[in-house]
N, C-alpha and C positions, 0 to 999 in steps of 0.2 A: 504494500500500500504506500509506503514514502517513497518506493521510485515513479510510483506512476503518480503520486501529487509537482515532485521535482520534477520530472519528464514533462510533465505539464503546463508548469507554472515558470518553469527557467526561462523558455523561448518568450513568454509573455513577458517577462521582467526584463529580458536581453532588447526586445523589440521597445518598449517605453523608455528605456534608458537611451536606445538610437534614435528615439525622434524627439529627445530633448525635454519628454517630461520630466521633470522632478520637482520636489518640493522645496517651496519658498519659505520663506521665514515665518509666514504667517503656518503656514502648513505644519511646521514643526514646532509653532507653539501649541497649533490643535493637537497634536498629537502626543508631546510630552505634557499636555496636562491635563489628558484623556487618560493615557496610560500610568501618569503618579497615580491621581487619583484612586484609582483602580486598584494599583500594587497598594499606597497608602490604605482605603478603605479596609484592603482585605489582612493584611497583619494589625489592624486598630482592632478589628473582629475577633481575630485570633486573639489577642492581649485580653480583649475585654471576656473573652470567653473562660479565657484560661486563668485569670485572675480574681475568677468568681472562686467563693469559700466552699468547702468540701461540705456536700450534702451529709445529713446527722442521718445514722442507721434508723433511727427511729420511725424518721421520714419518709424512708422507703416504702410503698405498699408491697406485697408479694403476692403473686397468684394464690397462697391459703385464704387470704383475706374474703377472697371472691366468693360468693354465694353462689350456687350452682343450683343453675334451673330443676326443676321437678322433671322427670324422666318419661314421666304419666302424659306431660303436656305436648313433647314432643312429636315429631307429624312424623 
């Protein structure tokens, strides 16, 4: 599957690079602060996730706790 996305995508990138697309300045501020935001968003997530306090055993419910339906009611 990565050589036929490269076999693919190379000659398209070789062909814009020969007709003199490329990105301006403007272009690469969209884009580096498309892509911070993104990488920043995603390890602010992870911190916050991770720096939450350790659940008390207490709190845990476990599958005993559950009431199990009547057997009779069942179809």
């Amino acid at each position: 599957m990565n050589s036929i996305f490269w076999n693919e995508l190379l000659p398209i990138a070789m062909a814009a690079t020969e007709l003199g697309t490329r990105l301006n300045a403007q272009g690469w501020a969209i884009m580096l602060i498309s892509v911070g935001t993104v990488v920043w968003m995603t390890f602010y997530c992870m911190y916050r996730v991770l720096k939450l306090p350790p659940a008390e055993l207490e709190d845990i419910k476990g599958p005993l706790e559950i009431e199990p339906r009547d057997p009779e009611d069942a179809i």
